[in-house]
NUNURO-764670 format. One record per residue: x, y, z of N, C-alpha, C in turn. Coordinates in steps of 0.1 Angstrom, whole numbers, padded with zeros to 4 digits, always signed. Example, Ala and Ser with C-alpha at 12.3 -4.5 7.8 and 13.67 -1.06 7.14 Angstrom:
2
+0132-0057+0078+0123-0045+0078+0132-0033+0078;+0128-0022+0071+0137-0011+0071+0129+0000+0079;
% end
This chain:
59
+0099+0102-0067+0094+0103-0054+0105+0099-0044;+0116+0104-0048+0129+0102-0036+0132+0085-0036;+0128+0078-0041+0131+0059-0041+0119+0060-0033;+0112+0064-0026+0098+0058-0017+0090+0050-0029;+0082+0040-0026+0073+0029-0028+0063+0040-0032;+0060+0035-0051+0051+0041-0054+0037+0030-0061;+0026+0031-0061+0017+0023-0069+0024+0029-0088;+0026+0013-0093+0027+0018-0105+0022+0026-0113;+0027+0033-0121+0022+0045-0129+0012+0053-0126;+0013+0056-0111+0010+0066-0101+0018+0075-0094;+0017+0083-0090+0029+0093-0078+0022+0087-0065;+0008+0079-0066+0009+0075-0051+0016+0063-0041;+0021+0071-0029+0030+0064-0019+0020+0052-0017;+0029+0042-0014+0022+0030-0005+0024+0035+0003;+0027+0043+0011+0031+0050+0025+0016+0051+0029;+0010+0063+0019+0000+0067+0020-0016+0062+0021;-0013+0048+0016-0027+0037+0017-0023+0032+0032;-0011+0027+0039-0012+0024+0053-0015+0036+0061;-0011+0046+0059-0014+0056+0071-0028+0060+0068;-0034+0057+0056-0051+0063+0062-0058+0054+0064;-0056+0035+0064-0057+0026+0072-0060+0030+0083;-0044+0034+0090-0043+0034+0100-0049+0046+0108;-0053+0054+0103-0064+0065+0105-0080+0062+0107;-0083+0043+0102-0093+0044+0099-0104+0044+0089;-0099+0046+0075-0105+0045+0065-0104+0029+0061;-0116+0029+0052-0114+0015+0045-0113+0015+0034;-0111+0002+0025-0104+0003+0015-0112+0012+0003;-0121+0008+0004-0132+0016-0004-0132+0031-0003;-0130+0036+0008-0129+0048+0016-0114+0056+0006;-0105+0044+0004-0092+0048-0002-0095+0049-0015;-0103+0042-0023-0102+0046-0038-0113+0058-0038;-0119+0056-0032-0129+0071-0033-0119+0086-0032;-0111+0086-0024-0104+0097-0019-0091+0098-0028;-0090+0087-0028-0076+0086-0039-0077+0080-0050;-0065+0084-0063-0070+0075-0073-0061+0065-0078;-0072+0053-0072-0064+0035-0072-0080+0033-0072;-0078+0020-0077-0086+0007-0072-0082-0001-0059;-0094-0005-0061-0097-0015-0047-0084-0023-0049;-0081-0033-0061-0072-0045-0064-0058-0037-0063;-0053-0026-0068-0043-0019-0064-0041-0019-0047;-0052-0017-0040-0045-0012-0025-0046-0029-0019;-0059-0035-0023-0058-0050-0021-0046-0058-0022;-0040-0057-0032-0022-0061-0038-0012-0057-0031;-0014-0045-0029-0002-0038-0016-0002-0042-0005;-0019-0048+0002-0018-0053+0013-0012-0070+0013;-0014-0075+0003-0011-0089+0000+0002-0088+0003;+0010-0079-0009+0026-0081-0004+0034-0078+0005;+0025-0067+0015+0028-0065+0026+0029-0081+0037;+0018-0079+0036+0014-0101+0045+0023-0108+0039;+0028-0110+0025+0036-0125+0021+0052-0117+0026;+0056-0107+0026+0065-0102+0034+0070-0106+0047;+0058-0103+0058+0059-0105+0068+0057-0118+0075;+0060-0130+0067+0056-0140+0063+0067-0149+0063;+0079-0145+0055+0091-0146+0053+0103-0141+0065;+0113-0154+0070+0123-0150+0079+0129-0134+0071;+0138-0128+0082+0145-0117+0078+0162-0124+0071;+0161-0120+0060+0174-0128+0057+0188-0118+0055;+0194-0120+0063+0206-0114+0067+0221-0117+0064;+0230-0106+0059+0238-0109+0046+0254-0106+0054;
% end
């Protein structure tokens, strides 16, 4: 998938769970349409938060 962020042993983008978020869907809305579980897109959003969470550390 070009190095883009994929759900393991999936072709699906994490790209793709925030932008239909951000469209509006809910999480539920995402496993229905796509195929993940709730705890897969739940986990992506987690590491997204403990991310942004953390200073930017700069080399």
């Amino acid at each position: 998938m070009s190095g883009a962020w994929v759900l393991k042993g999936t072709r699906m983008l994490v790209q793709t769970i925030f932008e239909n978020l951000e469209a509006g869907l809910s999480v539920k809305e995402i496993t229905e349409v796509f195929d993940v579980t709730e705890l897969e897109v739940k986990a992506v959003l987690h590491f997204a938060s403990q991310s942004l969470e953390k200073a930017p550390a700069y080399g």
